[in-house]
VEXDO-400400 format. One record per residue (C-alpha): residue number from 1; residue in three letters; chain; x, y, z. Coordinates in nm, 4 decimals, always signed. Example, Ala and Ser with C-alpha at 12.3 -4.5 7.8 and 13.67 -1.06 7.14 Angstrom:
BEGIN
pos, code, unit, u, v, w
1, ALA, A, +1.2300, -0.4500, +0.7800
2, SER, A, +1.3670, -0.1060, +0.7140
END
This chain:
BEGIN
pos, code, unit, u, v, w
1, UNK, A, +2.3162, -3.5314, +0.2724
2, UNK, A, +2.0320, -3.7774, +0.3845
3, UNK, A, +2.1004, -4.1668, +0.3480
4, UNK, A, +1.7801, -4.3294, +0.2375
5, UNK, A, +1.7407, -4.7139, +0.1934
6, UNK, A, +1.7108, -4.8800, -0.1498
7, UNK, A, +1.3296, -4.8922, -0.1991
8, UNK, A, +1.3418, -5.2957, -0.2065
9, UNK, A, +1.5048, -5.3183, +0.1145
10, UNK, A, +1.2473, -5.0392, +0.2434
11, UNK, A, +1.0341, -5.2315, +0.1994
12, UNK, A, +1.1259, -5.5429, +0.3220
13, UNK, A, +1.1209, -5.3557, +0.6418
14, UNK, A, +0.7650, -5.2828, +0.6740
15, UNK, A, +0.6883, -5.6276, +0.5967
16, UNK, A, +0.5007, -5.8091, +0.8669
17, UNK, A, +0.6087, -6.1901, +0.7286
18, UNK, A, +0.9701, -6.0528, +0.7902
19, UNK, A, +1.2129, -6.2757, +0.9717
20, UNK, A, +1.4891, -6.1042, +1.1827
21, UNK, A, +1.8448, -6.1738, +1.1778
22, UNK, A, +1.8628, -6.2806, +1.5224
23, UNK, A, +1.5696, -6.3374, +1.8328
24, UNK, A, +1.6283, -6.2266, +2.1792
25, UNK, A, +1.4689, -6.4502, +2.4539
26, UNK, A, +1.5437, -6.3449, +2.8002
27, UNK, A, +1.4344, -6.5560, +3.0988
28, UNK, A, +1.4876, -6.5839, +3.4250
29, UNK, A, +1.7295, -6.8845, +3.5287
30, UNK, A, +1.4214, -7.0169, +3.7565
31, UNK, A, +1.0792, -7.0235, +3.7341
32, UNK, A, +0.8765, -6.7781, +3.9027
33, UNK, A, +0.6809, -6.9392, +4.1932
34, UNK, A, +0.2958, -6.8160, +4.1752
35, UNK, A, +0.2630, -6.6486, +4.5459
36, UNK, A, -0.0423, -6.4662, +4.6228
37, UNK, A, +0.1084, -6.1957, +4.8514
38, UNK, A, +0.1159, -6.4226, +5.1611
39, UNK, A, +0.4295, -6.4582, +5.3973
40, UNK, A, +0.5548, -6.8473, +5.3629
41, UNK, A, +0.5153, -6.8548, +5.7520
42, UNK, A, +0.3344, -6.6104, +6.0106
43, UNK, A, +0.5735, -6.7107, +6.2877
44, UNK, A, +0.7171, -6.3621, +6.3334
45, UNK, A, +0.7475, -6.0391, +6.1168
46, UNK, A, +1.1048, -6.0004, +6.2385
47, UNK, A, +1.2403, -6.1494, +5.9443
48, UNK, A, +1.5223, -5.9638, +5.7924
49, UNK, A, +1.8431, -5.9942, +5.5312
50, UNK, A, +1.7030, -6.3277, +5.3022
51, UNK, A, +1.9653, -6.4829, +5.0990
52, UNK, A, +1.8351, -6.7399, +4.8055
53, UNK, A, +1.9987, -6.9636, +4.5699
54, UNK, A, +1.9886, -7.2569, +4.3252
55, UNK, A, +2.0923, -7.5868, +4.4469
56, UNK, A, +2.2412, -7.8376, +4.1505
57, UNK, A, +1.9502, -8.0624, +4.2506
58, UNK, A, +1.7178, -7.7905, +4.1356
59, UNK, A, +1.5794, -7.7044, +4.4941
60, UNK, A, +1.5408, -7.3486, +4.6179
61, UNK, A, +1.7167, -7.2518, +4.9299
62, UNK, A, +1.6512, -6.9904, +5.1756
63, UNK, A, +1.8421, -6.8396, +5.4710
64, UNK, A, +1.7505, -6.5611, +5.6922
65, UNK, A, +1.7610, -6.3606, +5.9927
66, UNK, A, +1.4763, -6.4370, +6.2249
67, UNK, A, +1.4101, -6.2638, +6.5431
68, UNK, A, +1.7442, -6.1388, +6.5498
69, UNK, A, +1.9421, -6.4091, +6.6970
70, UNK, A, +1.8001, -6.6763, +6.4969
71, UNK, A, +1.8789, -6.8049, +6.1533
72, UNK, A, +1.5607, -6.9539, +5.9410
73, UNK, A, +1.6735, -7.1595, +5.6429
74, UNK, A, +1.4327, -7.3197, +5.4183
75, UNK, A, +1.4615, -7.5141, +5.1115
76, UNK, A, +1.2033, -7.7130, +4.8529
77, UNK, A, +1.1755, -8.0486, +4.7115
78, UNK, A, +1.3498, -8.0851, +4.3576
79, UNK, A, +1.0005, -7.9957, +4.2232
80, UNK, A, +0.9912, -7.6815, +4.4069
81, UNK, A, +0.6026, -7.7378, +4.5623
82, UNK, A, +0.6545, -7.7787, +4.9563
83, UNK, A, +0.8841, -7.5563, +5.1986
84, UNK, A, +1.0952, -7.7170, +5.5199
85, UNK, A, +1.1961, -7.4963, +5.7385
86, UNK, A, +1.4888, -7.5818, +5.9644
87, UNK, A, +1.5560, -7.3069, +6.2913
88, UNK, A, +1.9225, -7.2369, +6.4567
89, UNK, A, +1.9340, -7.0556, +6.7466
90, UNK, A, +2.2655, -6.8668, +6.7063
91, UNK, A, +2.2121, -6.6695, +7.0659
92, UNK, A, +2.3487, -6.3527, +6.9215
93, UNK, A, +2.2599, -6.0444, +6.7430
94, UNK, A, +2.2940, -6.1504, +6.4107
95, UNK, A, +2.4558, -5.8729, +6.1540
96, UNK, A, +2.3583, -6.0401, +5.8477
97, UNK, A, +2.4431, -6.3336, +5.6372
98, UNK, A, +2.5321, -6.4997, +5.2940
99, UNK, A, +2.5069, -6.8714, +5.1596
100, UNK, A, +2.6680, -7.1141, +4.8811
101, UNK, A, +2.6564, -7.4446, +4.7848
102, UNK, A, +2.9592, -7.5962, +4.8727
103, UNK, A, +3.1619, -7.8551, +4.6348
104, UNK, A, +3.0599, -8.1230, +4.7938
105, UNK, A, +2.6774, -7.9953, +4.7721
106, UNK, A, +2.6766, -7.9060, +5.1323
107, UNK, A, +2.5427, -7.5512, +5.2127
108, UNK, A, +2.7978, -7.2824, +5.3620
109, UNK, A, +2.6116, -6.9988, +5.5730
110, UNK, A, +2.8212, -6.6967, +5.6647
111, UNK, A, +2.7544, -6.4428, +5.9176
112, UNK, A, +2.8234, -6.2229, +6.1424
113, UNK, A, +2.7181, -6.1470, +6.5141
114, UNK, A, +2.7563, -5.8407, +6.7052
115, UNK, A, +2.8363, -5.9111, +7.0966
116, UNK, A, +3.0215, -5.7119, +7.3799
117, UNK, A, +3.1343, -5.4256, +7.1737
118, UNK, A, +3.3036, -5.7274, +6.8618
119, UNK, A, +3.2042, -5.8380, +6.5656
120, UNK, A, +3.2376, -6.2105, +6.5200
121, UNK, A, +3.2840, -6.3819, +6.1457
122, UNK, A, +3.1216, -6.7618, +6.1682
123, UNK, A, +3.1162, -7.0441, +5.8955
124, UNK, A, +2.8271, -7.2727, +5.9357
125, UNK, A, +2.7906, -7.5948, +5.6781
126, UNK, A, +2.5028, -7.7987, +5.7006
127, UNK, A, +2.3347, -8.0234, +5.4537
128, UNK, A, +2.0696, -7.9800, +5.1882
129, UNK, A, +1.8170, -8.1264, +5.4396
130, UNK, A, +1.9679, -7.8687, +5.7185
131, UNK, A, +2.1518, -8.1110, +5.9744
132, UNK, A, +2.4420, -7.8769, +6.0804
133, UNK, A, +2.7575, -8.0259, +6.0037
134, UNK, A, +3.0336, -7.7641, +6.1543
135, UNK, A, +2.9657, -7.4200, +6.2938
136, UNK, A, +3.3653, -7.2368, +6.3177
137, UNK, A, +3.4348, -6.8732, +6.4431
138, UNK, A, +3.6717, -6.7347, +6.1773
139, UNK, A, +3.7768, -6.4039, +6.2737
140, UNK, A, +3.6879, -6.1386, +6.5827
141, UNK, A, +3.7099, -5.7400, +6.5420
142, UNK, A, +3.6290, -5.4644, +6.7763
143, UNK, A, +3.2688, -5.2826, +6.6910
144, UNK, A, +3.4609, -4.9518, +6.6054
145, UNK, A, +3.5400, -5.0779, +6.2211
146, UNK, A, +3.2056, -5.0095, +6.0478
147, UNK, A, +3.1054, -5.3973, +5.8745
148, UNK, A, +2.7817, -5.4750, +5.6445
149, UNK, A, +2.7304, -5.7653, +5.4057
150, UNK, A, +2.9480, -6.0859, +5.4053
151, UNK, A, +2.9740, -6.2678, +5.0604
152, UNK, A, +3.0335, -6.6138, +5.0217
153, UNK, A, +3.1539, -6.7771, +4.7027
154, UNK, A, +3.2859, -7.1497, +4.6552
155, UNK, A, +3.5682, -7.1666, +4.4634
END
């Protein structure tokens, strides 16, 4: 047997003044910045592996493989109009990489380079502005153990 609804809540229903019970907004937890399909630099198309975040302050940060042995990371002003770009030259392959904001609102970059058959894990902290701060090899493995995709998280 069919259940049919009481014709006063029917129709309520097709109303078009009805309120729901509940509204669903979903939004992204940053604006969208209005690109027009160009890159932010033409410097090289060997760009590879970008990382992003949030900073507290509200800037947008940026990290990525350039030219393989080189690390690009960019971040905004707190209004999110202009782009800095800061360049380290790690003199490696670079595997890839991942970056957090640290406790202390510093910026932790992890990655790894492949040279002379090893894998090497390195911690990099610099500030918001990019002025390195420590660079510290944290681990070495032979080449043989497949590795993809470090994660760093601040706890």
């Amino acid at each position: 047997m069919a259940l049919t609804l009481d014709p006063f809540l029917a129709s309520a229903q097709n109303n078009q003044n009805r309120k729901p019970i509940i509204d669903l907004v979903a939004k992204a937890f940053k604006d969208d910045i209005p690109f027009d399909g160009q890159f932010l630099t033409t410097a090289s198309l060997n760009e590879q592996n970008p990382v992003t975040i949030m900073h507290s302050t509200g800037r947008l940060l940026v990290a990525y493989q350039y030219d393989s042995t080189k690390i690009k990371y960019v971040y905004t002003d707190v209004s999110r109009t202009e782009f800095t770009f800061v360049e380290f030259n790690i003199g490696s392959p670079i595997q890839d990489l991942a970056m957090v904001e640290l406790a202390d609102h510093n910026i932790g970059i992890v990655y790894f380079v492949n040279s002379g058959g090893n894998y090497f894990l390195y911690r990099k902290i610099i500030s918001i502005l990019g002025v390195e701060i420590s660079t510290v090899q944290m681990a070495s493995w032979a080449t043989s153990v497949f590795t993809d995709g470090p994660t760093a998280v601040a706890i």
